[in-house]
LUMMAR-277068 format. One line per field, with one value per residue (C-alpha): residue in three letters; x, y, z. Coordinates in steps of 0.25 Angstrom, whole numbers, plus 5000, padded with zeros to 4 digits. Example, Ala and Ser with C-alpha at 12.3 -4.5 7.8 and 13.67 -1.06 7.14 Angstrom:
2
kolro	(ALA, SER);
x	(5049, 5055);
y	(4982, 4996);
z	(5031, 5029);
This chain:
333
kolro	(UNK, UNK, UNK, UNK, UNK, UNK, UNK, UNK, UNK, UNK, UNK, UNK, UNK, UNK, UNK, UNK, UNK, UNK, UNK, UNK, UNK, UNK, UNK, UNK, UNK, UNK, UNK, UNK, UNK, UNK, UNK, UNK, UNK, UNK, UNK, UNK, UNK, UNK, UNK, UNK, UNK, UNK, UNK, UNK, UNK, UNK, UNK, UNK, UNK, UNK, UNK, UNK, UNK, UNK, UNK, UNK, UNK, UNK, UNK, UNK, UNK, UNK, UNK, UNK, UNK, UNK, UNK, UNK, UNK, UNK, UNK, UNK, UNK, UNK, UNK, UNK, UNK, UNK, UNK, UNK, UNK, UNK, UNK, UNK, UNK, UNK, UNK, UNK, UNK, UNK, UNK, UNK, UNK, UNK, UNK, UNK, UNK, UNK, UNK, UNK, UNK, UNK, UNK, UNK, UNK, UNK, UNK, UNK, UNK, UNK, UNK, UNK, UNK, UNK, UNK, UNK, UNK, UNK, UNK, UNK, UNK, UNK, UNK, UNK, UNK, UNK, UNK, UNK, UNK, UNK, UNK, UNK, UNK, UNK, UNK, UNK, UNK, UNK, UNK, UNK, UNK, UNK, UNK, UNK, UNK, UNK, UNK, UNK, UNK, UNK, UNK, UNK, UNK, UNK, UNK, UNK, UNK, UNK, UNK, UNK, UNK, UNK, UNK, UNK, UNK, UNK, UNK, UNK, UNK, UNK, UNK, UNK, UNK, UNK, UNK, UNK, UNK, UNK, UNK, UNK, UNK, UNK, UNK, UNK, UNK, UNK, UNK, UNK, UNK, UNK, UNK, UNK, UNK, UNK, UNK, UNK, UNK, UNK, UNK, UNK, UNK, UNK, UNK, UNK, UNK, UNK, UNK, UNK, UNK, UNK, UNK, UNK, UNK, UNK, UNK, UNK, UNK, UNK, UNK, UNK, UNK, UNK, UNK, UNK, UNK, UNK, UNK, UNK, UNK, UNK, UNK, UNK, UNK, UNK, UNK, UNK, UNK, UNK, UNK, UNK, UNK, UNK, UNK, UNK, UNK, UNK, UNK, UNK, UNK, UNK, UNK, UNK, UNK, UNK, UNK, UNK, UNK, UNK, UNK, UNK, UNK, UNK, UNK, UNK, UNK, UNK, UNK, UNK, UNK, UNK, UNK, UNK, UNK, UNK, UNK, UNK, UNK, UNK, UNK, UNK, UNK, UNK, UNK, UNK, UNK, UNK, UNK, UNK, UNK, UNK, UNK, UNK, UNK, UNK, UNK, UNK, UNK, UNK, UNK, UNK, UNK, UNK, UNK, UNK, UNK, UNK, UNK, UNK, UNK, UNK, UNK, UNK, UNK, UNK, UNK, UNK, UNK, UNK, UNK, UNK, UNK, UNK, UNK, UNK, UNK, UNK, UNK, UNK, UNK, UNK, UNK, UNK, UNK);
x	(5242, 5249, 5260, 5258, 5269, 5269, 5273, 5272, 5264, 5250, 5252, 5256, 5242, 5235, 5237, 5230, 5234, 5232, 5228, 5244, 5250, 5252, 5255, 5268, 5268, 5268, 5276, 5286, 5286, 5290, 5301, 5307, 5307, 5304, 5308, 5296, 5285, 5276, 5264, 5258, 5244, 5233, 5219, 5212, 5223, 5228, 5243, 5249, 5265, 5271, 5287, 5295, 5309, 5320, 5331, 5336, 5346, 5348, 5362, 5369, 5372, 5386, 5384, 5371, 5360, 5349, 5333, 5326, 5313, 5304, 5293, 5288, 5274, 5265, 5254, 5261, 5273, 5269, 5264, 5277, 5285, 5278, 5278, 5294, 5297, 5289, 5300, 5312, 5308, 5307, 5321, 5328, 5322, 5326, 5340, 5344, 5352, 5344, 5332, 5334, 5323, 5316, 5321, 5314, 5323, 5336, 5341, 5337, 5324, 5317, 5322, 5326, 5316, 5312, 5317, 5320, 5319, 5315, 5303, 5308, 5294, 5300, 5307, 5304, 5310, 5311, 5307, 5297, 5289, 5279, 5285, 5277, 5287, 5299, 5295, 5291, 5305, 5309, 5300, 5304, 5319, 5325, 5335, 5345, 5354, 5356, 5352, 5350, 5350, 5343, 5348, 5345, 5352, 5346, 5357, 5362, 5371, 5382, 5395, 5408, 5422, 5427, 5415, 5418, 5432, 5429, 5419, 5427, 5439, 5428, 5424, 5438, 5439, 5427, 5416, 5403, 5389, 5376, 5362, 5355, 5349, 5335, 5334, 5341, 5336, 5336, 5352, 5355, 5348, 5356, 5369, 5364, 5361, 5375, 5382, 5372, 5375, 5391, 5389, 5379, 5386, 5392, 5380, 5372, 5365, 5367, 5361, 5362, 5348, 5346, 5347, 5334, 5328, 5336, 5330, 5316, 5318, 5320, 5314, 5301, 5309, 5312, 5301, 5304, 5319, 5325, 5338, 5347, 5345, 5351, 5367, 5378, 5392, 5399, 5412, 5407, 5397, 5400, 5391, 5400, 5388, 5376, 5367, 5351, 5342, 5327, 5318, 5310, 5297, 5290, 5291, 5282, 5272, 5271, 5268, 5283, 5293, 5302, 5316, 5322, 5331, 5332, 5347, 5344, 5357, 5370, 5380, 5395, 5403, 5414, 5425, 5423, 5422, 5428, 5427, 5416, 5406, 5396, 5397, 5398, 5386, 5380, 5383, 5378, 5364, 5365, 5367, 5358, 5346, 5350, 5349, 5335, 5329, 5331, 5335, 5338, 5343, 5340, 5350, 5342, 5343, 5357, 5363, 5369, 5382, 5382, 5394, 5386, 5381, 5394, 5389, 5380, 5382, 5382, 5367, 5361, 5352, 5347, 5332, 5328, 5336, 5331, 5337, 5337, 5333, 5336, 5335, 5343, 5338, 5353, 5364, 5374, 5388);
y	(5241, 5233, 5234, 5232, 5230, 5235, 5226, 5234, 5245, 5239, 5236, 5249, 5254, 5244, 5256, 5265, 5279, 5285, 5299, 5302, 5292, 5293, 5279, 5278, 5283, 5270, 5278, 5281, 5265, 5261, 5270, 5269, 5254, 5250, 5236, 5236, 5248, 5247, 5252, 5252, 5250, 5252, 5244, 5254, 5250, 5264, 5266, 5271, 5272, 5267, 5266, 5258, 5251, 5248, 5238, 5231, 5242, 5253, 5257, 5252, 5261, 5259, 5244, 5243, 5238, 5249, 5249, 5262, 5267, 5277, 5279, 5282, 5288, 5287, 5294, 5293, 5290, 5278, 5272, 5274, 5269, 5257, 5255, 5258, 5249, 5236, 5242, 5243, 5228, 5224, 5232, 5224, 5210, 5214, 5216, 5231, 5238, 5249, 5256, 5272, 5279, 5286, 5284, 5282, 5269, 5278, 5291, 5296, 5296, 5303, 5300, 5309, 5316, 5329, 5332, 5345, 5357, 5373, 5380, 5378, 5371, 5358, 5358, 5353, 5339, 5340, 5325, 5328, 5319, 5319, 5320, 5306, 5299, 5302, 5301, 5286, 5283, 5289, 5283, 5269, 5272, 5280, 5288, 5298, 5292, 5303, 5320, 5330, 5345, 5353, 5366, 5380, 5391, 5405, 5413, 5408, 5419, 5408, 5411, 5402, 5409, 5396, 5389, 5401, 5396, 5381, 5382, 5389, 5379, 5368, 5373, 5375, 5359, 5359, 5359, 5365, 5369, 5368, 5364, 5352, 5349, 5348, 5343, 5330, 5330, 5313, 5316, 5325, 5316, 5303, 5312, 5318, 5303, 5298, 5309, 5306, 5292, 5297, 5309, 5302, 5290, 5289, 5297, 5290, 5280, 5281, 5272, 5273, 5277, 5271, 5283, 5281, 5280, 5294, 5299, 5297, 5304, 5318, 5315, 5322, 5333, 5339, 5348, 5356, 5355, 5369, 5366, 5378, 5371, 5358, 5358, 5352, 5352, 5345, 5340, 5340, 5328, 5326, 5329, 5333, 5338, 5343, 5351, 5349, 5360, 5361, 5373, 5372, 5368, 5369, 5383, 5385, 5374, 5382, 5395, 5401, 5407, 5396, 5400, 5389, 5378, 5365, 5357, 5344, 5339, 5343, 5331, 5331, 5320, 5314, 5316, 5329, 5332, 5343, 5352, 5362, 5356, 5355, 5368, 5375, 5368, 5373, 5388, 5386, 5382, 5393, 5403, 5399, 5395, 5412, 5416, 5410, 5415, 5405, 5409, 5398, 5384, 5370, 5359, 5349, 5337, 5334, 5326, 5333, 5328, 5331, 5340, 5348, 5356, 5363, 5370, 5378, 5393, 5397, 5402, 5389, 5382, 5368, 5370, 5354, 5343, 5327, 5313, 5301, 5289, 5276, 5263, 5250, 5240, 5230, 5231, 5240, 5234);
z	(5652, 5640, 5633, 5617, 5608, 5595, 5583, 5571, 5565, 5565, 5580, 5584, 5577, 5590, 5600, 5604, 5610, 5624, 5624, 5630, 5623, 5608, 5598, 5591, 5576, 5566, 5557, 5569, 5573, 5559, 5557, 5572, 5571, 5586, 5591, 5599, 5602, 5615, 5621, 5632, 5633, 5643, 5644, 5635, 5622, 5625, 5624, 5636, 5632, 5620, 5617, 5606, 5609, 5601, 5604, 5592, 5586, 5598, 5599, 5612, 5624, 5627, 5626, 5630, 5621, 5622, 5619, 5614, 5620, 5612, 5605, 5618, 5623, 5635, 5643, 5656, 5663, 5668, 5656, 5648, 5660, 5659, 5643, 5646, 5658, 5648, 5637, 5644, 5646, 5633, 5630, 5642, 5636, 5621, 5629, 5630, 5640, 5641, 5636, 5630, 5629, 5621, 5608, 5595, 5591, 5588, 5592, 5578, 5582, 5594, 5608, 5620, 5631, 5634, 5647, 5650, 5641, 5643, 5636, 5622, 5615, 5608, 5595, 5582, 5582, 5597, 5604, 5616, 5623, 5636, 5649, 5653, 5641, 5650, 5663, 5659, 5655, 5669, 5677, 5668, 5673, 5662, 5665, 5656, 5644, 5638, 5637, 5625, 5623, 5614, 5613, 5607, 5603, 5602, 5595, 5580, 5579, 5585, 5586, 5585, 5584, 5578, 5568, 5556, 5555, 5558, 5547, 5538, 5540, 5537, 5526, 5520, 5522, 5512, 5522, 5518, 5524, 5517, 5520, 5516, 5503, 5503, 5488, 5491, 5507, 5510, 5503, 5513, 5524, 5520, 5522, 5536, 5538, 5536, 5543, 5554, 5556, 5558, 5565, 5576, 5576, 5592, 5596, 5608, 5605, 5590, 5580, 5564, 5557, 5544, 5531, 5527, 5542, 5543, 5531, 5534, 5549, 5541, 5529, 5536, 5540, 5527, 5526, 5537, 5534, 5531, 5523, 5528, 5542, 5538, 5537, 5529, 5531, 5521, 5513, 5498, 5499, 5514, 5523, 5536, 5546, 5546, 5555, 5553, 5559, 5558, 5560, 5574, 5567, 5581, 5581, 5569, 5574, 5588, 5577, 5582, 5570, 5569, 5572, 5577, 5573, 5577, 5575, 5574, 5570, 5567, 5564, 5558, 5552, 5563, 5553, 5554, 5569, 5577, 5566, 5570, 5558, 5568, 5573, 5558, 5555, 5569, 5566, 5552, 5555, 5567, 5557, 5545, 5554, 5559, 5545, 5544, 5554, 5566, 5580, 5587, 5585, 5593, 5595, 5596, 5605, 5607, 5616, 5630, 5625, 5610, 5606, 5596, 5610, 5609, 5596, 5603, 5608, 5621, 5620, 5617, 5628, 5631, 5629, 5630, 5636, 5633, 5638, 5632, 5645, 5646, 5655, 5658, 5656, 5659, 5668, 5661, 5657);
């Protein structure tokens, strides 16, 4: 076995698939910018595992400088082990702390395993993965950085003695709810960016995205967007938060009636925190998404310790859990 590096476009086109492990999208290498994409190779030319790193702009951990693993496929555990121990490596050369993994370059992009979950089929949206890609960071030495949720409510009909007044006090501040604008959509995505970046901003392991790098990430999801699922709660031209929900579109390609939502994101401005906006905006979609039809709602992948699981009634459930690994590679400080 070999390990090939890949230099550009017309390199990565060199390998050649094994029948259980797939070759990373030239369109996804382009605009995920890997500071170096490996493969692992057997005598044949097939590849066995494949991963891409990133080292040059990855947010630090505490102080540490950190390297993100992603991109990441292989046929077996012990392939992908191996492609990851030749990684974490290169990673500890380049000199980082410590190796994260997987991440598709930034947290904007996909990153977290699958690692418990009950029957509930995947969602759309929903990152998954083979069991053999996780047990390879495990057997590599990866253990937990951090966990996630998703989490579904089965009863829209939700009920909070407060939000009515605490809405209606918002809105005597001049607050204001409407739904996104389709007619000037990259508009509204350029605001969703901006209040994004400050939202976000002291998540884990934040890292600012580029407008125009935002823009293209949902640009495909227009078509499928449903306006009166998408949010605004604003201050004349303010946007003030936002909540942005999609229709389970895995349900109509398993020939299901689709009748639930997915909340993908609900972000409010720090200057405004503490004052229920998130929770308004929560209710307001429960309620609207009821009106059309939907029975259930899916917060999707938030982290263990994210805030916005207070919003939930006391009838919502845990359907998926997923963690984020990592390595060190250095003596911690």
């Amino acid at each position: 076995m070999s390990i090939f590096a890949v230099e550009n476009t017309e390199s990565l086109r060199q390998l050649s698939p094994h029948p259980m492990c797939t070759i990373l999208d030239s369109a996804k290498y382009l605009a995920d910018t890997p500071d170096r994409h490996l493969a692992l190779r057997n005598a044949q030319g097939q590849t066995l595992a494949r991963c891409s790193l990133w080292w040059r702009q990855t947010p630090l951990l505490d102080t540490r400088h950190t390297g993100f693993v992603g991109h990441f496929d292989c046929c077996d555990k012990r392939s992908g082990a191996l492609l990851l121990e030749h990684s974490c490596g290169l990673l500890r050369q380049t000199g980082c702390d410590v190796a994260i993994g997987p991440v598709d370059g930034s947290t904007w992009k996909s990153y977290r395993f699958v690692t418990a979950g009950d029957d509930e089929p995947p969602f759309f949206l929903e990152p998954t993965g083979k069991p053999e890609c996780r047990q390879a960071f495990e057997q590599q030495g990866f253990q937990v950085l951090a966990g996630y949720v998703s989490v579904r409510n089965d009863e829209l009909r939700w009920r909070d003695p407060g939000i009515d007044a605490a809405a209606a006090a918002l809105r005597q501040q001049g607050l204001r709810l409407q739904h996104i604008d389709m007619n000037v959509f990259e508009d509204e995505l350029a605001r969703i960016h901006e209040l994004s970046l400050r939202s976000f901003a002291d998540n884990f392991l934040f890292s600012p995205i580029d407008r125009d790098a935002f823009i293209a990430m949902y640009r495909p999801l227009r078509a499928v967007l449903v306006p009166e699922l998408v949010l605004f709660v604003t201050r004349g031209t303010r946007l003030i938060g936002f909540i942005f929900a999609i229709p389970d579109l895995n349900q109509a390609q398993r020939g299901e009636t689709v009748d639930t939502v997915i909340i993908k994101t609900l972000a409010v401005d720090p200057d405004f925190a503490g004052r229920r906006i998130g929770s308004w905006l929560a209710k307001s979609l429960y309620q609207q998404a009821g009106r059309m039809g939907f029975r259930r709602a899916v917060h999707a992948l938030m982290h263990e310790e994210n805030i916005s699981r207070t919003i939930h009634s006391d009838r919502a459930q845990v359907i998926r859990r997923y963690s984020l690994l990592f390595q060190q590679l250095a003596d911690a400080p």
